[in-house]
C-alpha positions, 0 to 999 in steps of 0.5 A: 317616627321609626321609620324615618329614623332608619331611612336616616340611618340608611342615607347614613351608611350608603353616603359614606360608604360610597366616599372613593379613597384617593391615591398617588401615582407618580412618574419621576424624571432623572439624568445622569451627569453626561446629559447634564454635561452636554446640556451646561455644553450647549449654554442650557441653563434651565429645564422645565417640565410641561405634563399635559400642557401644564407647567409641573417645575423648572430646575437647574439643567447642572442638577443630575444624579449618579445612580439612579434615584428612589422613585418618589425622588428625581429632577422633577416628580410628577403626582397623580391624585387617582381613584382605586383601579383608575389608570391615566396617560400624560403627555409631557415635554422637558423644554429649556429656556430657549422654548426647545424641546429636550425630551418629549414623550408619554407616560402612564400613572396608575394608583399607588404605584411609581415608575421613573424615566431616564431622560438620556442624549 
């Protein structure tokens, strides 16, 4: 009996100490308001962005900031749920609703840190 009562205590401690703690990293996108001109001067209405072939968010292509922002904000923020130590690389794509391509590139997350992109002409 007392031994299964430690291997029940073992099985126990090995289940929750192997639980991996999750993360986020972030990668924003801005523009300032001459890109946000050009796009309104080139009847550009909407942006979407695509990370990895997937649809993240869509704003208005009038939308910009003056400065640029906090990491945790921008036109479009992408979130990475990661593990401790674990680094990931994206592809992504800012298409407007005309299915052309604006900004295109690739980016790397890492856990608990945040990194921005200004999308310029």
């Amino acid at each position: 009996m007392k031994k299964t009562i430690l291997l029940l205590g073992v099985i126990c401690l090995t289940a929750t100490s192997c639980k991996k703690e999750k993360f986020i990293g972030r990668q924003s996108f801005w523009y300032g308001e001459d890109v946000a001109q050009a796009l309104v001067d080139d009847d550009v209405e909407k942006l979407t962005l695509y990370v990895d072939g997937a649809v993240v968010g869509t704003i208005g292509s009038d939308s910009y900031y003056t400065a640029k922002p906090e990491c945790k904000e921008g036109l479009f923020v992408y979130e990475d749920k990661m593990y401790r130590k674990e680094v990931a690389t994206h592809n992504y794509k800012i298409v407007d609703e005309y299915g052309d391509t604006q900004w295109e590139g690739s980016f790397t997350t890492k856990e608990s840190l945040c990194s921005d992109i200004e999308l310029t002409n």
